[in-house]
C-alpha positions as CSV (number, residue, x, y, z in Angstrom):
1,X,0.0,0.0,0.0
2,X,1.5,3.5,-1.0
3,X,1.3,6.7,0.8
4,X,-1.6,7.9,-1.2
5,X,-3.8,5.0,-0.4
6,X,-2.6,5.3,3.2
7,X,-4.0,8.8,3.9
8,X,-7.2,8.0,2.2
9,X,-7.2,4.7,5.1
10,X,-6.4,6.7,7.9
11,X,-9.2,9.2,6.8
12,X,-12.1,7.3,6.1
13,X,-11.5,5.0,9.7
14,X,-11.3,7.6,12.2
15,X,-14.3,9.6,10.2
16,X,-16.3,6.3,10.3
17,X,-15.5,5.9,14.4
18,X,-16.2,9.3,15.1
19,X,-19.6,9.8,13.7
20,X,-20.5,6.2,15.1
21,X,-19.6,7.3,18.4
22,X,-21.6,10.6,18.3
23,X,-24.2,8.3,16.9
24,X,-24.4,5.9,20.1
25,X,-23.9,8.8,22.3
26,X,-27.2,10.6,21.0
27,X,-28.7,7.3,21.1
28,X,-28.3,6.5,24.5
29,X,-29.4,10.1,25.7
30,X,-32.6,9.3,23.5
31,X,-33.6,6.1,24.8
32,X,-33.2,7.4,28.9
33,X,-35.9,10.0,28.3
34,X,-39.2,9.1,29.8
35,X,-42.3,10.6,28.7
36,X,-42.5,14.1,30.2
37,X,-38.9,14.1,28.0
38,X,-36.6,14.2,31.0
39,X,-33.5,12.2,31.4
40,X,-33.8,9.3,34.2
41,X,-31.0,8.6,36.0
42,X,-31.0,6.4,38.9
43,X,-28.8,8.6,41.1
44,X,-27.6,11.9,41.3
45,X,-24.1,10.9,41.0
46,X,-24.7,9.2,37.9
47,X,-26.4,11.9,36.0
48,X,-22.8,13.4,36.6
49,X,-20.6,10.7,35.5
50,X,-22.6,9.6,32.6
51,X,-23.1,13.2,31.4
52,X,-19.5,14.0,32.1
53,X,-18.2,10.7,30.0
54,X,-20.7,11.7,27.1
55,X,-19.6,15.1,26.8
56,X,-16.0,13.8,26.8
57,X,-16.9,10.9,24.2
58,X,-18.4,14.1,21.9
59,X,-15.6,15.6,22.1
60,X,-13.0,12.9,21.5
61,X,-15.9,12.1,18.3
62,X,-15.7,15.5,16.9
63,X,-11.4,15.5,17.3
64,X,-11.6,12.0,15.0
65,X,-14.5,13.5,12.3
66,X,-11.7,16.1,12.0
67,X,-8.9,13.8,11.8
68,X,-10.6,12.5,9.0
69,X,-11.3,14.6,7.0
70,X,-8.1,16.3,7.1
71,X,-6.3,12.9,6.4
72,X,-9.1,12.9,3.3
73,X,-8.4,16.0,2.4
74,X,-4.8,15.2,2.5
75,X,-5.2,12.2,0.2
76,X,-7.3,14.3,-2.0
77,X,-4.5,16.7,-2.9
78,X,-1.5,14.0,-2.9
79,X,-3.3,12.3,-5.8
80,X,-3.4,15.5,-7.7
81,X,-0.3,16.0,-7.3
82,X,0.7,12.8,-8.2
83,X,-1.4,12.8,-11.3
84,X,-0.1,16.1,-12.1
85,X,3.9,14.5,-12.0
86,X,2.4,11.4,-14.5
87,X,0.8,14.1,-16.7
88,X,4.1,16.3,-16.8
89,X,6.2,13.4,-17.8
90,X,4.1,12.3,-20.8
91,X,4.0,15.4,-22.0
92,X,8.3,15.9,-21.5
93,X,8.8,13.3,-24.7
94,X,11.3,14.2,-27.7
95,X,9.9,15.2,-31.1
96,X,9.4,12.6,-33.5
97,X,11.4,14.0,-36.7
């Protein structure tokens, strides 16, 4: 695997990871409301902890979307610069007399 194919690897799996884990995150926080729309938690001390470790899982989500697409963006421009090389040498070739 080259360096191109690489960058486009290590952009598409941390984009994939972080929008799944915002995913389950929202999830989770959907499902614990009860009718009236309010979060149930069984304990004071776990509403804190669970909404402190979700806030922290969103955040480390939103750092690996942007990992992502960076690396994407990163592959998108080393293939047209590679392309460009390819199309500069073709066009480099001697006269034919």
């Amino acid at each position: 695997m080259d360096a191109v194919t690489s960058q486009l690897v290590l952009g598409i799996i941390p984009l994939i990871v972080g929008i799944g884990l915002v995913y389950w995150i929202n999830r989770r926080k959907f499902y614990r409301r009860n009718a009236v729309g309010a979060e149930g938690f069984s304990s004071f001390e776990s509403s804190v902890f669970i909404r402190l470790i979700e806030r922290i899982g969103k955040w480390c989500a939103y750092a690996l979307i942007i990992i992502g697409i960076l690396f994407v963006w990163s592959y998108s421009q080393m293939k047209k610069e590679k392309e460009k090389k390819q199309s500069e040498v073709k066009t480099e070739q001697p006269a034919q007399r």
